[in-house]
ROLUMTOR-281719 format. One record per residue: residue in one letter; chain; x, y, z of N, C-alpha, C in turn. Coordinates in steps of 0.05 Angstrom, whole numbers, plus 5000, padded with zeros to 4 digits. Each point is the difference from the previous one (the first is absolute). Last residue first. Layout:
N
<keza res="A" chain="A" n_x="X" n_y="Y" n_z="Z" ca_x="X" ca_y="Y" ca_z="Z" c_x="X" c_y="Y" c_z="Z"/>
...
This chain:
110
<keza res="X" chain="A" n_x="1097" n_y="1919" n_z="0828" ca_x="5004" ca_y="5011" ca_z="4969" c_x="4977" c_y="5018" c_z="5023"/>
<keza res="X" chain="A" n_x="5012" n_y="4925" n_z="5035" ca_x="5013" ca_y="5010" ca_z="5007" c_x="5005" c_y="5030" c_z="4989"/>
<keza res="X" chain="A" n_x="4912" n_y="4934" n_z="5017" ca_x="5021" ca_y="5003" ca_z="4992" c_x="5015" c_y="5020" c_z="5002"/>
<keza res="X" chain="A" n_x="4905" n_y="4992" n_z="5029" ca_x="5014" ca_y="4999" ca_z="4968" c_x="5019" c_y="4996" c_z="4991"/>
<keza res="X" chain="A" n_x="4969" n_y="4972" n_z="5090" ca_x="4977" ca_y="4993" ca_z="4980" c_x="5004" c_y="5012" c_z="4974"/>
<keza res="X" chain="A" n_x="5077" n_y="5004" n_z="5061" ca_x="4980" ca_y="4973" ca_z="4992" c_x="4983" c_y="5001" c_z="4985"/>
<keza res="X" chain="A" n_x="5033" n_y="5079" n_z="5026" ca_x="5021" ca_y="4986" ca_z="4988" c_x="4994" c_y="4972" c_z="4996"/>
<keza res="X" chain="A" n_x="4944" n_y="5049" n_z="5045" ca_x="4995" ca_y="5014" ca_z="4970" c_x="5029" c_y="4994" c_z="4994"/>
<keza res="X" chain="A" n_x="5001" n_y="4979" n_z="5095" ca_x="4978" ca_y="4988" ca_z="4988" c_x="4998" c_y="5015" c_z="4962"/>
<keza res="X" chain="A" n_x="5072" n_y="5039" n_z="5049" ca_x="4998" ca_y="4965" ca_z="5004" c_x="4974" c_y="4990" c_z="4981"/>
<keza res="X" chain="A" n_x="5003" n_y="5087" n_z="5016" ca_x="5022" ca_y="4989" ca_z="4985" c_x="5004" c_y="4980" c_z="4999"/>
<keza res="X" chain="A" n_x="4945" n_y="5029" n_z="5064" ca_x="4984" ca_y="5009" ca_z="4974" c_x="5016" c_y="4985" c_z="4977"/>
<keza res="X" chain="A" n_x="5041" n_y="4991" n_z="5087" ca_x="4977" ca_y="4979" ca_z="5001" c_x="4986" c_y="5008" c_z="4965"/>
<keza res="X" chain="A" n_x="5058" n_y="5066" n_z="5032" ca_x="5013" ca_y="4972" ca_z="4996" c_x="4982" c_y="4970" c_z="4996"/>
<keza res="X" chain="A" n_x="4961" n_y="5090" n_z="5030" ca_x="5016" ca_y="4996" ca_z="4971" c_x="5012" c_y="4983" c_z="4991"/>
<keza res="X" chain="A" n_x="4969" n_y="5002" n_z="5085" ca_x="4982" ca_y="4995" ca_z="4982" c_x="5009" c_y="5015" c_z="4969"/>
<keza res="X" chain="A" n_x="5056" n_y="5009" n_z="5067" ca_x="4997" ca_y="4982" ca_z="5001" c_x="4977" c_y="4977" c_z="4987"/>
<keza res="X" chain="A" n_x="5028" n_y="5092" n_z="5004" ca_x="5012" ca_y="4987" ca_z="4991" c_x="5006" c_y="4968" c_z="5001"/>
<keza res="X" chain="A" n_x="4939" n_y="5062" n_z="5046" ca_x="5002" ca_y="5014" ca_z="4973" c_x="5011" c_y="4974" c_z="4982"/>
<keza res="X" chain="A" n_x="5011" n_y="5009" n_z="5091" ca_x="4973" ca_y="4978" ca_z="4999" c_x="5009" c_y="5008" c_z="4968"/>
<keza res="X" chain="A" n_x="5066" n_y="5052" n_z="5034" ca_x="4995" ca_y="4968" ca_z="5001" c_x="4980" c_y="4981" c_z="4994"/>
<keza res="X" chain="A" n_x="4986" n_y="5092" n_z="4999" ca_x="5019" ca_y="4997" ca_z="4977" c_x="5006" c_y="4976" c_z="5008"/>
<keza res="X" chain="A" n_x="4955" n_y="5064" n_z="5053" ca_x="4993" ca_y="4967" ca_z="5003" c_x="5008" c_y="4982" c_z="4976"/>
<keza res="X" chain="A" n_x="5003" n_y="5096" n_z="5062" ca_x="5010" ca_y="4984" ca_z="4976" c_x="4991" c_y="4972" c_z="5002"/>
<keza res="X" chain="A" n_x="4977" n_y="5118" n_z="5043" ca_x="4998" ca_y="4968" ca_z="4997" c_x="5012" c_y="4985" c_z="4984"/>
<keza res="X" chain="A" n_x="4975" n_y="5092" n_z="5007" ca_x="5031" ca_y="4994" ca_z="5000" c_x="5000" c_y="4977" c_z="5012"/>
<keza res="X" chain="A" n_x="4915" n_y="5052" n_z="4989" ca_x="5007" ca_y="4991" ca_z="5029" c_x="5029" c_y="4998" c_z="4995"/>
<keza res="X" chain="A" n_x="4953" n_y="5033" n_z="4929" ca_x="4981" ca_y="4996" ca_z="5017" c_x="5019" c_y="5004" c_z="5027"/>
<keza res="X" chain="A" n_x="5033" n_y="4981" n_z="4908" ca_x="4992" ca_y="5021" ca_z="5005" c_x="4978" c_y="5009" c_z="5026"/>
<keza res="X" chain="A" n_x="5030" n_y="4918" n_z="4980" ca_x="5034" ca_y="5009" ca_z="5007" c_x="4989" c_y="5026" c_z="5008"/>
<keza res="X" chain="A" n_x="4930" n_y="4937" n_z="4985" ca_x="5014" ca_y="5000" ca_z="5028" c_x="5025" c_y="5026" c_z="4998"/>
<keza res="X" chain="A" n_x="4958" n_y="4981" n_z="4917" ca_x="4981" ca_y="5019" ca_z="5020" c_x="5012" c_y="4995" c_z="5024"/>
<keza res="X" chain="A" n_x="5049" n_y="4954" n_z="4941" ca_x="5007" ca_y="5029" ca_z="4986" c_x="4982" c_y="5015" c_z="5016"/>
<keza res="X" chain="A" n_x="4985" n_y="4906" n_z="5018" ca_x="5022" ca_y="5012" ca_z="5005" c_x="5016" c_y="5024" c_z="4997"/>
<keza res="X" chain="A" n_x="4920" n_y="4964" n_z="4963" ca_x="4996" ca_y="5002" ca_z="5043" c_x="5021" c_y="5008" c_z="5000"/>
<keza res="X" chain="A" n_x="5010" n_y="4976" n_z="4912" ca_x="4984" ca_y="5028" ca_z="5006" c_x="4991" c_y="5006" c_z="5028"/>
<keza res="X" chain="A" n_x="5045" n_y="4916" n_z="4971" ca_x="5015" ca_y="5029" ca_z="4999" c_x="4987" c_y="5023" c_z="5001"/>
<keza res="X" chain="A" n_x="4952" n_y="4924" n_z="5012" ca_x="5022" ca_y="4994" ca_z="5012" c_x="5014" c_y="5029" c_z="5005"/>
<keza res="X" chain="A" n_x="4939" n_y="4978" n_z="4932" ca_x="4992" ca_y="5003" ca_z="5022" c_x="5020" c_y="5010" c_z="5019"/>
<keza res="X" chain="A" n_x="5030" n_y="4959" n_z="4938" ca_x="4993" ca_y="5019" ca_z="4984" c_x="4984" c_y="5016" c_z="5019"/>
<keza res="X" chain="A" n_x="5020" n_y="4921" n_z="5017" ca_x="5022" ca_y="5010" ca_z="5000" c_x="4994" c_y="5027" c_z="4993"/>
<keza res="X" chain="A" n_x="4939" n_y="4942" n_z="4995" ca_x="4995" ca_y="5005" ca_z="5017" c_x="5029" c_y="5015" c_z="5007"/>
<keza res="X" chain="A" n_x="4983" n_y="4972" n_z="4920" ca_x="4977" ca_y="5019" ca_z="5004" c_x="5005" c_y="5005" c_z="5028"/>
<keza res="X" chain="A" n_x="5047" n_y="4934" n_z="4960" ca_x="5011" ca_y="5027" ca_z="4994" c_x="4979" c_y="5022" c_z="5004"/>
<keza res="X" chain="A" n_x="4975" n_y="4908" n_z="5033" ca_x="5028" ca_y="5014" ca_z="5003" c_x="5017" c_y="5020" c_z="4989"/>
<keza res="X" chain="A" n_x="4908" n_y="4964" n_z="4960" ca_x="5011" ca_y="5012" ca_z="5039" c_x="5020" c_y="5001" c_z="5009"/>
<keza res="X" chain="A" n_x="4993" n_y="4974" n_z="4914" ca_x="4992" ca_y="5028" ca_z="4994" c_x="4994" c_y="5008" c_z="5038"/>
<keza res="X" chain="A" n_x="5035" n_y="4911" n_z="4973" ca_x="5021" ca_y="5013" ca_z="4993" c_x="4992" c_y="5033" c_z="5007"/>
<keza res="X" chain="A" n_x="4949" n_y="4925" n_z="5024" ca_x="5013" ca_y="5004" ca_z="5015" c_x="5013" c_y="5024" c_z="5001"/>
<keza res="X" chain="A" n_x="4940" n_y="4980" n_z="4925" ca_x="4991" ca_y="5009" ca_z="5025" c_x="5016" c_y="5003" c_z="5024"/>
<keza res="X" chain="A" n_x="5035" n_y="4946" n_z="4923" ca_x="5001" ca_y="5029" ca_z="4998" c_x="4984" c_y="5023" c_z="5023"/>
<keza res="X" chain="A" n_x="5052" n_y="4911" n_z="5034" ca_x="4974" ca_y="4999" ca_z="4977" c_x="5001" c_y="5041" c_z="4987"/>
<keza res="X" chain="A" n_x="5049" n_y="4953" n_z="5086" ca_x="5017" ca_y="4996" ca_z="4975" c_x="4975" c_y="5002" c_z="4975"/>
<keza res="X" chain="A" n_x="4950" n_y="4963" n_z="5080" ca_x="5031" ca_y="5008" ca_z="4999" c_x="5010" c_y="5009" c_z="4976"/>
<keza res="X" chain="A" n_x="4905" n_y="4983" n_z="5038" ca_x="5014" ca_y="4994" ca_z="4970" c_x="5031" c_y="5023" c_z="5007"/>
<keza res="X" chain="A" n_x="4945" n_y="4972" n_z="5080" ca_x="4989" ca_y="4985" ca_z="4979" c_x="5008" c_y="5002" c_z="4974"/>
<keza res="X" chain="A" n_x="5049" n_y="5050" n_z="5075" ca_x="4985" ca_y="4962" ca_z="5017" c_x="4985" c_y="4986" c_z="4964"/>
<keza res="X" chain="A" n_x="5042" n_y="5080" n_z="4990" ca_x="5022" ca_y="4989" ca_z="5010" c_x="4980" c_y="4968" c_z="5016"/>
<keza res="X" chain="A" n_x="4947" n_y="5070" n_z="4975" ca_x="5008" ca_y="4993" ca_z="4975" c_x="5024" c_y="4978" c_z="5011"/>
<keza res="X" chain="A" n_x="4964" n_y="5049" n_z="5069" ca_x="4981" ca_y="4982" ca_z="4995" c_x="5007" c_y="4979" c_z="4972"/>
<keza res="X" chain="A" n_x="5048" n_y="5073" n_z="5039" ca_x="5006" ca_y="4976" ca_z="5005" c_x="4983" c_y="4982" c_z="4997"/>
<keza res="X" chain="A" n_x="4997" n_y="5079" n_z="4958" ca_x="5023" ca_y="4984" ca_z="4998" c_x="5006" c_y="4976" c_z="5016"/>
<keza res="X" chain="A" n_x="4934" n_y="5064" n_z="5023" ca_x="4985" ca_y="4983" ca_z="4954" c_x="5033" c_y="4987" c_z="5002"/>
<keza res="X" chain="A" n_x="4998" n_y="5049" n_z="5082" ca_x="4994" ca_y="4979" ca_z="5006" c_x="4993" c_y="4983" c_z="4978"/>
<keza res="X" chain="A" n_x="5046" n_y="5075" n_z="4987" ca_x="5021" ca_y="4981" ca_z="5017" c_x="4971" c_y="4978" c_z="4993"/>
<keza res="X" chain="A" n_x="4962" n_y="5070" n_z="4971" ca_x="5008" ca_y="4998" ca_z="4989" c_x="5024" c_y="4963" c_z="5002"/>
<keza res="X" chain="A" n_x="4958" n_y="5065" n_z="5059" ca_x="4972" ca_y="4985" ca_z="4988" c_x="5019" c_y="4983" c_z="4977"/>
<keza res="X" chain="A" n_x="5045" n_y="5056" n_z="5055" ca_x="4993" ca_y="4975" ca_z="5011" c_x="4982" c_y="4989" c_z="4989"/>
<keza res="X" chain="A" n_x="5028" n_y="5076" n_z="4960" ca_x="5029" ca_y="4982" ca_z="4998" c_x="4988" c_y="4977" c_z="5010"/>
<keza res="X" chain="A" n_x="4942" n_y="5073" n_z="5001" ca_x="4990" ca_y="4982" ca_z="4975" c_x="5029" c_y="4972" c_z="4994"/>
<keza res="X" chain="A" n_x="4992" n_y="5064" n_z="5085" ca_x="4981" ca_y="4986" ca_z="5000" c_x="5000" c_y="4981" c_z="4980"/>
<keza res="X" chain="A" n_x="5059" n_y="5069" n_z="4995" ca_x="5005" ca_y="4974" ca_z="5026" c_x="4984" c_y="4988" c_z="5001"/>
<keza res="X" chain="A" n_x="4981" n_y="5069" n_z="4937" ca_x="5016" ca_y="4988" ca_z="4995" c_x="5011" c_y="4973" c_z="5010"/>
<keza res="X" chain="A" n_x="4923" n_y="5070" n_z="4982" ca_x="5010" ca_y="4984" ca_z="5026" c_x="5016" c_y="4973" c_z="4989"/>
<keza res="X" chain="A" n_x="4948" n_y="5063" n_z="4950" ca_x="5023" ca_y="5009" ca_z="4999" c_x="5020" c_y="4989" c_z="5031"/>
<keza res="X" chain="A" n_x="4912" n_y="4983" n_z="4950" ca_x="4989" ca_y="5026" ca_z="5018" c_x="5032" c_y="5004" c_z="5006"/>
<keza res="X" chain="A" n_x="4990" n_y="4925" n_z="4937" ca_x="4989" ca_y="5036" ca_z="4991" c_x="5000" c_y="5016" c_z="5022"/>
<keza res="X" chain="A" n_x="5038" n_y="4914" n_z="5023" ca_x="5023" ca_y="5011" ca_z="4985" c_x="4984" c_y="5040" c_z="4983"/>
<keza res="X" chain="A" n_x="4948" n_y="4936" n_z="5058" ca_x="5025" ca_y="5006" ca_z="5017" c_x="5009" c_y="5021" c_z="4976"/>
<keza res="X" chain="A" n_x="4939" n_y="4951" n_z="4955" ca_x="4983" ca_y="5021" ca_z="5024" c_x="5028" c_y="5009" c_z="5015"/>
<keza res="X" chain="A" n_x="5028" n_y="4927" n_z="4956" ca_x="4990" ca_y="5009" ca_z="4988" c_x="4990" c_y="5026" c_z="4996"/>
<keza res="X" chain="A" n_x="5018" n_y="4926" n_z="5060" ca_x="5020" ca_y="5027" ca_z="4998" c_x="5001" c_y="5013" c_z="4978"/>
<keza res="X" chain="A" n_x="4924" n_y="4949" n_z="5027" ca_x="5006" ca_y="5021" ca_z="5024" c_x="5029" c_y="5004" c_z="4984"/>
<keza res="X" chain="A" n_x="4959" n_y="4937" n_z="4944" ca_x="4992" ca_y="5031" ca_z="5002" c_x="5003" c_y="5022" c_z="5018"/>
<keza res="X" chain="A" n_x="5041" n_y="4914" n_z="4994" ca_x="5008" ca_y="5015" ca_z="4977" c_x="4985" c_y="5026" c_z="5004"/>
<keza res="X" chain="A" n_x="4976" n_y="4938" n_z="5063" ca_x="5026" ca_y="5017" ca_z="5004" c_x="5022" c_y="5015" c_z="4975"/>
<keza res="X" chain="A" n_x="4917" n_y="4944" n_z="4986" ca_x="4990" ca_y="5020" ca_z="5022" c_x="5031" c_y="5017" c_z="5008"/>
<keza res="X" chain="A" n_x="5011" n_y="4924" n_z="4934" ca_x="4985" ca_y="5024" ca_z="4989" c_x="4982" c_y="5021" c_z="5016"/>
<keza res="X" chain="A" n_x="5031" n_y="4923" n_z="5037" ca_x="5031" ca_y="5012" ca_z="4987" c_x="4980" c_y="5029" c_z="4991"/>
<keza res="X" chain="A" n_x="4968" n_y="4919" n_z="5045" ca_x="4996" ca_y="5029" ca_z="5013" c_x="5017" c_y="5016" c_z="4988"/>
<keza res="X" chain="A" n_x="5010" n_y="4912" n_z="5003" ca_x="4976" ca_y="5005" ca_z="4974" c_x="4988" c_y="5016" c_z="5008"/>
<keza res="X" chain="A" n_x="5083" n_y="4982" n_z="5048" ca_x="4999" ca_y="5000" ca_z="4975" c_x="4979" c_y="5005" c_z="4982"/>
<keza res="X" chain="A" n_x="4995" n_y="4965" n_z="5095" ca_x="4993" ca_y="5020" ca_z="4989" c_x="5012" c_y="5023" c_z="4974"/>
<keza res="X" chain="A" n_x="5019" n_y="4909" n_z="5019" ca_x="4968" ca_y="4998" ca_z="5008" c_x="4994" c_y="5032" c_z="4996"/>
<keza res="X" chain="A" n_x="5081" n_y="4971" n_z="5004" ca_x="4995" ca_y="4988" ca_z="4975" c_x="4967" c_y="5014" c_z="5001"/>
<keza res="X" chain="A" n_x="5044" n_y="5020" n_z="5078" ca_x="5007" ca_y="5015" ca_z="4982" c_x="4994" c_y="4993" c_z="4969"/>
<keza res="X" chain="A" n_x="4977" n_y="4948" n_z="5079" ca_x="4986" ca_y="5025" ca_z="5006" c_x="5016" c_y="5011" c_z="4974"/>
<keza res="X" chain="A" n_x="5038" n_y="4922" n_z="5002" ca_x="4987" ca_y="5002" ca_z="4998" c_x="4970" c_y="5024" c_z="4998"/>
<keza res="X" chain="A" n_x="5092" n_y="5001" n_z="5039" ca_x="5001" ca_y="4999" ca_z="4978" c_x="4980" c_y="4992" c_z="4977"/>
<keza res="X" chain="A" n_x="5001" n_y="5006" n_z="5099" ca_x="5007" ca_y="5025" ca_z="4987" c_x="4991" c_y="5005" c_z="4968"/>
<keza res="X" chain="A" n_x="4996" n_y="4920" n_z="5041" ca_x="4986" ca_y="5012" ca_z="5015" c_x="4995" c_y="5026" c_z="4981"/>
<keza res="X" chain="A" n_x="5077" n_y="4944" n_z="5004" ca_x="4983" ca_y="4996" ca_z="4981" c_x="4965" c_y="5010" c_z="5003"/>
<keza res="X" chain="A" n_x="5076" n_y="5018" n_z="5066" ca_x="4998" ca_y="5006" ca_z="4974" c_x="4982" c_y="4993" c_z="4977"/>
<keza res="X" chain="A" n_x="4986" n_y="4980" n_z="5089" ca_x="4997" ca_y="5024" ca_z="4996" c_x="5006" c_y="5014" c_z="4978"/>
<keza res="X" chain="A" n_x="5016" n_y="4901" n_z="5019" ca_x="4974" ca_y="5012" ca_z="4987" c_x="4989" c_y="5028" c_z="5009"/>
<keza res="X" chain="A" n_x="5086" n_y="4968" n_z="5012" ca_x="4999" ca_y="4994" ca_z="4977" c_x="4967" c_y="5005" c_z="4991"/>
<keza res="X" chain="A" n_x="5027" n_y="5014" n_z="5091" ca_x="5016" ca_y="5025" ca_z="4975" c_x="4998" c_y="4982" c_z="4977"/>
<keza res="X" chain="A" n_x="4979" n_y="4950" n_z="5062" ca_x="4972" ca_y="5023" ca_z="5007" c_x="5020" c_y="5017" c_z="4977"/>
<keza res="X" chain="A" n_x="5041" n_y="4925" n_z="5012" ca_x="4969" ca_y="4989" ca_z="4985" c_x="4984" c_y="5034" c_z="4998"/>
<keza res="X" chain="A" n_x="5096" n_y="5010" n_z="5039" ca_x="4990" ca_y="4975" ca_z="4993" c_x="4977" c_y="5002" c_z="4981"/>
């Protein structure tokens, strides 16, 4: 009822709101991605995406986190394989699809 509609917008507010924290989590995966912590700089990364996905969808900033965090993405995943033989080639591809999606909007198909 009433209580899940203002848990969401709840939510969804706290996320607009902290949007103007963008440029703080630019710099943690930033810092992630030099010391070579890859898993770390994917989630620093997921989260510049969804923050972009709440306030400029489909924008070129959307476009450069989502292939950044893919990019991310695959390199946890080339250290999992060599590490442990972990996969996570699903999450992988799923934010590729999202990368593809979105930089098909904001530039087009070409």
């Amino acid at each position: 009822g009433s209580d899940d509609w203002q848990t969401m917008l709840r939510s969804r507010l706290q996320k607009l709101l902290c949007s103007s924290f963008y440029s703080v989590w630019t710099g943690i995966r930033a810092a992630n991605q030099q010391i070579s912590c890859s898993t770390a700089a994917a989630d620093a990364w997921r989260y510049c995406c969804d923050l972009c996905s709440e306030t400029c969808p489909n924008s070129a900033y959307h476009a450069h986190c989502t292939s950044s965090h893919v990019t991310q993405l695959y390199k946890a995943f080339l250290e999992r394989q060599e590490n442990q033989g972990d996969s996570s080639w699903c999450d992988m591809m799923v934010a590729l699809g999202e990368a593809r999606r979105c930089h098909r909007i904001c530039y087009g198909s070409e």
